[in-house]
N, C-alpha and C positions, 0 to 999 in steps of 0.2 A: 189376259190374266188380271185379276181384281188385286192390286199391292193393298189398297186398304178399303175396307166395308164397315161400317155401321148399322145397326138394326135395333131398331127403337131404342138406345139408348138412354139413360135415366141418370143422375146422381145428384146428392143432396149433401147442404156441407152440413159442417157437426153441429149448428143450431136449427137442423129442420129445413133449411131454408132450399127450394129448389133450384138448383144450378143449370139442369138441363133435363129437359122432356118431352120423351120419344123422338129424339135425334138420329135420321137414317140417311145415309148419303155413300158411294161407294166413288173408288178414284182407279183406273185402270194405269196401268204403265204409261208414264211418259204424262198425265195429268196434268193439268198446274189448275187448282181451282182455292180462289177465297173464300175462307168466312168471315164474309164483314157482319159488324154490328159494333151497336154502342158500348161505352165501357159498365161493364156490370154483364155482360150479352150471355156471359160462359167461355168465350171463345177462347181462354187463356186455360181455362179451367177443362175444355173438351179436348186440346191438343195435348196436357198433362195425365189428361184418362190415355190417351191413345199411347201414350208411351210409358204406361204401367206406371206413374206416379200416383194417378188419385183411385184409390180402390176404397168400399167395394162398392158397383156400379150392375142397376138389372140391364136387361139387355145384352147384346154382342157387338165386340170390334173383334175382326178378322184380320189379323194381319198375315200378308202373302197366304191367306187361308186358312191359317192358323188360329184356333181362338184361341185368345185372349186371357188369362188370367192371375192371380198372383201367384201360382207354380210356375209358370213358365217367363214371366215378363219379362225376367233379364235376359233373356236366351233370346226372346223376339225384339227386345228392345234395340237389337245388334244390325237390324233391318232398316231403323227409324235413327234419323239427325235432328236432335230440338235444339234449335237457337232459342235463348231465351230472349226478353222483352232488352233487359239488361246486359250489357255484354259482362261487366264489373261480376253479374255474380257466377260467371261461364269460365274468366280467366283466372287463372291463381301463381301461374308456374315464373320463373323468374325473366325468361327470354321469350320471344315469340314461336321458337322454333319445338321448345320442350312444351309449351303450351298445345304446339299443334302434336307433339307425341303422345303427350301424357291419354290421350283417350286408345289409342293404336295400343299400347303399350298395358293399360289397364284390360281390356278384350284379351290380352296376348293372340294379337295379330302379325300375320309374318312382315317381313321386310320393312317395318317402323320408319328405313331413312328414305325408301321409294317414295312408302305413304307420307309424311311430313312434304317432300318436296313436290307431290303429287297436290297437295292440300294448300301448298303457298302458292304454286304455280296458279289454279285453278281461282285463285282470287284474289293476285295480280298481287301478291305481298313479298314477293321472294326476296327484294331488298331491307325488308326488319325482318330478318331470319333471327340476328344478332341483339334485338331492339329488347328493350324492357318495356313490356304489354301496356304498363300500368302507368306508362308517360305520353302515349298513343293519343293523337283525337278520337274524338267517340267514335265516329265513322271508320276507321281502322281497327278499332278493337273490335267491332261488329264484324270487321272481317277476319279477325285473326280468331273470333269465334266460330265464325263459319269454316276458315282454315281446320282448325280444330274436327271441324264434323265432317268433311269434305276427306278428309284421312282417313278416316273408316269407311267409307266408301257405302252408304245408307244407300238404300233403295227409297226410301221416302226421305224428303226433307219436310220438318215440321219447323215452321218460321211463324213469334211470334211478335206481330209488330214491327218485324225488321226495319221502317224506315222512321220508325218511332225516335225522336230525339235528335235527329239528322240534319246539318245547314243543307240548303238548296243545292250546292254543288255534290257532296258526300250521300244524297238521298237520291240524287241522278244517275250518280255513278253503282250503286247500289242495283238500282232497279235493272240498270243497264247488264250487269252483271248476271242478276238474279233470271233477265229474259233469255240470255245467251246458255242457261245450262237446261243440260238437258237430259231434265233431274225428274222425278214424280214430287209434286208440291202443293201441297195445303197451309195455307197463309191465314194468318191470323191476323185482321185487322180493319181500321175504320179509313186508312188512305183510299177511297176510292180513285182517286186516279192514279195510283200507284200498281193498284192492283189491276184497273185495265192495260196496262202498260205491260206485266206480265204472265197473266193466266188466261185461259180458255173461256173459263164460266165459274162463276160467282154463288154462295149460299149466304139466305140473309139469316142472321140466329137473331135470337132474343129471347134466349133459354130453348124456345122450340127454335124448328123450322119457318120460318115466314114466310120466303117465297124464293126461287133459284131459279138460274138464267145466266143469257151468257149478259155481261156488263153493260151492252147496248139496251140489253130489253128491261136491265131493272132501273136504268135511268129515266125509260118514259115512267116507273111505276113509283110516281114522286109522290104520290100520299103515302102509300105503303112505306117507304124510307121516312117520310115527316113522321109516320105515326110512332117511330119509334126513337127517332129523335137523332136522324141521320138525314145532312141535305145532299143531295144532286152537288157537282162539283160545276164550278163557276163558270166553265166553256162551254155545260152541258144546256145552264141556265142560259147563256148568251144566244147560241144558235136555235134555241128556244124561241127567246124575242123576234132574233133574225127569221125564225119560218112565221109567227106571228104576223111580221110587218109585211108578209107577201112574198119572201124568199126563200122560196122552200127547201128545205132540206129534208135529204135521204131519211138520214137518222143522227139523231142526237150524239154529236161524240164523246168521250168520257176525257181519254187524253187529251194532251198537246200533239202529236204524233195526228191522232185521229181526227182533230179538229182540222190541221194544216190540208188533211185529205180532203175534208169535208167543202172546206171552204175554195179551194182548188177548184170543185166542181161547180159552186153558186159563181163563181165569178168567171168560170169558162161559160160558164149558161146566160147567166147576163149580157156578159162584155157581146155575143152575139146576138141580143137581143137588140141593144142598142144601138152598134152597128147596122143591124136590118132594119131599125127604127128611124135613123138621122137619113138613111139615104132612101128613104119611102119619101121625103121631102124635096120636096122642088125648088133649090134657093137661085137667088140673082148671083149671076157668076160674082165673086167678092165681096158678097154682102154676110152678114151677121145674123143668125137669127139663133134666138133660145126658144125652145120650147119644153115642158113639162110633161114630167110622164103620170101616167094615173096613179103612182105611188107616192106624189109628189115631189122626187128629185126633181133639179132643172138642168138641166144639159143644154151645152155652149156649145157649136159649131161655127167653124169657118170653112165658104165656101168656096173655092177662086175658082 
């Protein structure tokens, strides 16, 4: 079943200016797919169409099959979880805990204290139940927003930017989190290696469609990202060089996770190359000899 569809989608904001055109993409159950692009892309601007904020728009989004329109938005909005970019403009309520009601509670949804502790549990917060939101590091408010939407129990999550503004550790544990549910998800955002870490397959926006893929195939497609002003991530460029210099590699990885794969298998390949190379040699029982390989490394052997 299609949780959410798109069909040529369209919209323009109130100076003319076009925000998005003929955007079509559909996400089945259980999904996890990004839209990356650069900042200006629409991408903030297509996940706020999708949950009936920005109207009015030509084209269709379907939700659970439903279209889409400003008669019914609220009603289907009930389906859909937007984290926003900001978590500051998502919290308001005095404690973490009424923060994660007040949405349960606004739906008048049943069992409010299930879902609150169904919504802390789910995003590892259950100790600032009691905490004031608004004293939080960023990275916890991001969760105690997700908390929030994780209580309603959405069949889509719409996340936009989630590891936007995040130190290194609070953007790990994020991601780590965001991989573990298993949730229908469309992500909003320019982390490419954030976003291989959790989704399936990738769309690239830039008002339209550019090109879509799972995250390994849109890293070989490094013009297509420059032309829009999005690089390849750093590990992707590394083992790049590395298949350049003669060591070749499968494919490009996007993560750290994928890279650690990657490289696993260049140096399981090697290390038996060289191995069958040292002892293709004939040495004097305890003597010394180096020899070079055609890539120019030199390898030292001892041979008693």
């Amino acid at each position: 079943m299609k949780h959410l569809e798109l069909r040529d989608v369209e919209f323009h904001y109130e100076d003319g200016t076009k925000a998005l055109n003929g955007v079509s993409m559909a996400l089945e159950e259980g999904d996890k797919v990004a839209i990356i692009g650069p900042n200006g892309a629409g991408k903030s601007t297509l996940l706020h169409l999708i949950a009936g904020f920005r109207t009015p728009f030509s084209g269709e989004v379907r939700i659970g099959g439903k279209l889409l329109d400003h008669r019914n938005a609220d009603l289907l909005r009930k389906d859909l979880g937007l984290l926003f970019q900001d978590p500051d403009d998502q919290i308001f309520m005095p404690t973490v805990e009424e923060d994660v009601a007040f949405g349960p509670r606004n739906l008048k949804l049943e069992d409010i204290e299930g879902r609150v502790a169904n919504g802390l549990r789910s995003t590892g917060i259950e100790a600032l139940a009691k905490r004031r939101p608004h004293r939080l590091s960023y990275g916890m408010k991001k969760r105690v927003a997700l908390a929030g939407i994780m209580a309603m129990d959405p069949k889509v999550l719409l996340l936009d930017e989630p590891t936007s503004g995040l130190d290194p550790r609070s953007r790990t544990e994020l991601i780590k989190l965001l991989k573990s549910m298993n949730r229908t998800m469309l992500i909003a955002t320019h982390d490419i290696e954030a976003a291989a870490e959790i989704v399936d397959r990738a769309i690239v926006l830039n008002v339209g469609v550019v090109t879509e893929g799972t995250m390994k195939e849109l890293v070989t497609a490094k013009d297509v990202l420059e032309n829009i002003g999005l690089e390849v991530p750093p590990v992707s460029k590394l083992f790049g060089v590395l298949d350049a210099m003669g060591y070749e590699v499968e494919s490009l990885p996007v993560s750290m996770d994928q890279a650690v794969e990657e490289l696993t298998k260049v140096i399981d390949r090697e290390g038996k190359h060289l191995h069958a190379h040292i002892h293709e040699h004939d040495h004097t029982k305890g003597g010394k000899h180096v020899h070079e390989h055609s890539r120019g490394r030199k390898e030292e052997s001892v041979v008693e």
